[in-house]
C-alpha beads as a LAMMPS data file, in Angstrom:
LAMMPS data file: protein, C-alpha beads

93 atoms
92 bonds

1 atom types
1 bond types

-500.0 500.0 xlo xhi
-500.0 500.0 ylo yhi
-500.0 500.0 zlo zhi

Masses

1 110.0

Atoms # bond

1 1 1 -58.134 370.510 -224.059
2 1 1 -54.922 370.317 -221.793
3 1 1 -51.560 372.719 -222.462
4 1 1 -50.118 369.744 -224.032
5 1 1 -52.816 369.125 -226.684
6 1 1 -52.785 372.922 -227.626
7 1 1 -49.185 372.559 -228.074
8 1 1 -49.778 369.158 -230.192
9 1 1 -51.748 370.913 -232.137
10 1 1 -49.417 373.912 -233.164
11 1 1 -46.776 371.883 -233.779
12 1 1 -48.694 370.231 -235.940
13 1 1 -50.407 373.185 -237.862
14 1 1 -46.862 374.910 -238.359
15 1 1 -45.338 371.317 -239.759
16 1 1 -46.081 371.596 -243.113
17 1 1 -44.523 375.521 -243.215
18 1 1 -41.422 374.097 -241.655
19 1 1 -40.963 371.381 -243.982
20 1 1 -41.701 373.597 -246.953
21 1 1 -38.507 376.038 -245.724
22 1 1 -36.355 373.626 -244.839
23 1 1 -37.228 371.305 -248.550
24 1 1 -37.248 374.403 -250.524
25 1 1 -33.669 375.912 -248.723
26 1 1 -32.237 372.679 -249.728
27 1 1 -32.842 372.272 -253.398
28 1 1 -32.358 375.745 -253.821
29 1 1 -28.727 375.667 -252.304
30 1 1 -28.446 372.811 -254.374
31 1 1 -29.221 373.739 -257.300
32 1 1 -27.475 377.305 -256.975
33 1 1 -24.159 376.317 -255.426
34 1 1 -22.534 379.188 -256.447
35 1 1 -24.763 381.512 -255.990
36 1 1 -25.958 380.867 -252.687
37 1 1 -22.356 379.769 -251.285
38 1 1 -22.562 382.379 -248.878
39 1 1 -25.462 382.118 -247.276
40 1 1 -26.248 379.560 -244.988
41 1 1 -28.662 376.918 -244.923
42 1 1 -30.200 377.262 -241.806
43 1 1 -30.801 381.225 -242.419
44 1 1 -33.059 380.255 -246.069
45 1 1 -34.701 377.297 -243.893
46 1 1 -35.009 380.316 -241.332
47 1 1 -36.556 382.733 -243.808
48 1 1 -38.581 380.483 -245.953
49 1 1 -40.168 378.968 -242.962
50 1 1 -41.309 381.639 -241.475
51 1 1 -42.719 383.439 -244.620
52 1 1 -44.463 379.875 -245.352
53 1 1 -46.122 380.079 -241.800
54 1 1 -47.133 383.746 -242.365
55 1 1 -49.073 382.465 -245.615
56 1 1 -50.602 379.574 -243.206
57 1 1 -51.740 381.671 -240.693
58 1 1 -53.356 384.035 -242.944
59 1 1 -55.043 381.380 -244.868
60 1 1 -56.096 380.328 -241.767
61 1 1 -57.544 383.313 -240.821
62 1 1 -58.960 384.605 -243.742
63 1 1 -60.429 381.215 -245.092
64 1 1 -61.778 380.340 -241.112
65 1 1 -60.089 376.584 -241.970
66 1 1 -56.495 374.740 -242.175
67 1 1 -56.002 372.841 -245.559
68 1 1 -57.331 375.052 -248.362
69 1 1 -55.209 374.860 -251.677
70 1 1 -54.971 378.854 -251.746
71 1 1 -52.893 378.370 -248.721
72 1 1 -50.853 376.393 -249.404
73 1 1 -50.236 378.250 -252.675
74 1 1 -49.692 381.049 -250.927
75 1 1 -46.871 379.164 -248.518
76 1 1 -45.017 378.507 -251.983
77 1 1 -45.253 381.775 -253.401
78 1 1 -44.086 383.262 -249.623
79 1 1 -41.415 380.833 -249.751
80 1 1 -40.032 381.134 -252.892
81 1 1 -40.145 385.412 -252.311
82 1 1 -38.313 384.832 -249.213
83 1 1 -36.075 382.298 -250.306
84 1 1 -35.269 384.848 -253.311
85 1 1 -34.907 387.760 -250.633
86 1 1 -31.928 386.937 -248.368
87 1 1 -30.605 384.282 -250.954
88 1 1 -30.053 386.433 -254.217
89 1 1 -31.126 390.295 -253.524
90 1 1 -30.250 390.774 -250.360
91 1 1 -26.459 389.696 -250.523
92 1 1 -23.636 392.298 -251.170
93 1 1 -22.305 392.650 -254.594

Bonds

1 1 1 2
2 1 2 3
3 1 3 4
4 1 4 5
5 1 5 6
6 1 6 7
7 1 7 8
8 1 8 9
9 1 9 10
10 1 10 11
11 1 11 12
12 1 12 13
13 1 13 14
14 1 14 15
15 1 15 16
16 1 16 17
17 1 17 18
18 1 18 19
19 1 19 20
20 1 20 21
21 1 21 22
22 1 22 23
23 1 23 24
24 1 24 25
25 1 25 26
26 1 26 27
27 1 27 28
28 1 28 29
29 1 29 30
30 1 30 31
31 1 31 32
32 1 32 33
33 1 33 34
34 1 34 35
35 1 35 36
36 1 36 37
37 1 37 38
38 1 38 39
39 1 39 40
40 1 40 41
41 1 41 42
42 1 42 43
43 1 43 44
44 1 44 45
45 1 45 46
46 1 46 47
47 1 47 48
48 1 48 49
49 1 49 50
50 1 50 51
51 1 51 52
52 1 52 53
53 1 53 54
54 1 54 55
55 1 55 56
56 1 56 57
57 1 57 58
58 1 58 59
59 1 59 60
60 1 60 61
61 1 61 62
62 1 62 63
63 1 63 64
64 1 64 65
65 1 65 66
66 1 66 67
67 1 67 68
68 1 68 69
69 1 69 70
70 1 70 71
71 1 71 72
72 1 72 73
73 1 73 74
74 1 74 75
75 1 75 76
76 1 76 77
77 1 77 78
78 1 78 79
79 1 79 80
80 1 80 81
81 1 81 82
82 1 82 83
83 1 83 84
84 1 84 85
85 1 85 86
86 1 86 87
87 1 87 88
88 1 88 89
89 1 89 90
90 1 90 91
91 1 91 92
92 1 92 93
């Protein structure tokens, strides 16, 4: 397997974490306008991706595949903490 097949192939494992963030970031400053007027969109799609590819990896690694349903249970629930983090506890009051 060549450099540019490995790369394929991450990009490509970390797609459906990405997507999650950036869906999730979206609906969530759409349905909480108010509340989440000042934080950005591209920090949530930031934060909720990456905790969504922490979940993948570890599902990965614990389950020795890519695709199990407690993964990708886990990238929701990682998500949605980390969306909840920087978008509602972490702001000043």
């Amino acid at each position: 397997m060549g450099p540019l097949d490995v790369l394929w192939h991450l990009l490509n494992l970390l797609a459906p974490a990405v997507a999650l963030g950036m869906i999730a970031s979206a609906l969530a400053k759409l349905l909480w306008r108010r509340e989440l007027g000042a934080v950005r969109w591209r920090q949530l799609a930031g934060w909720g991706s990456g905790a969504a590819g922490v979940a993948l990896l570890g599902g990965l690694v614990i389950s020795g595949r890519d695709g199990r349903m407690a993964t990708y249970v886990a990238m929701v629930l990682g998500c949605a903490l980390a969306l909840w983090w920087v978008g509602f506890r972490s702001r000043p009051r």
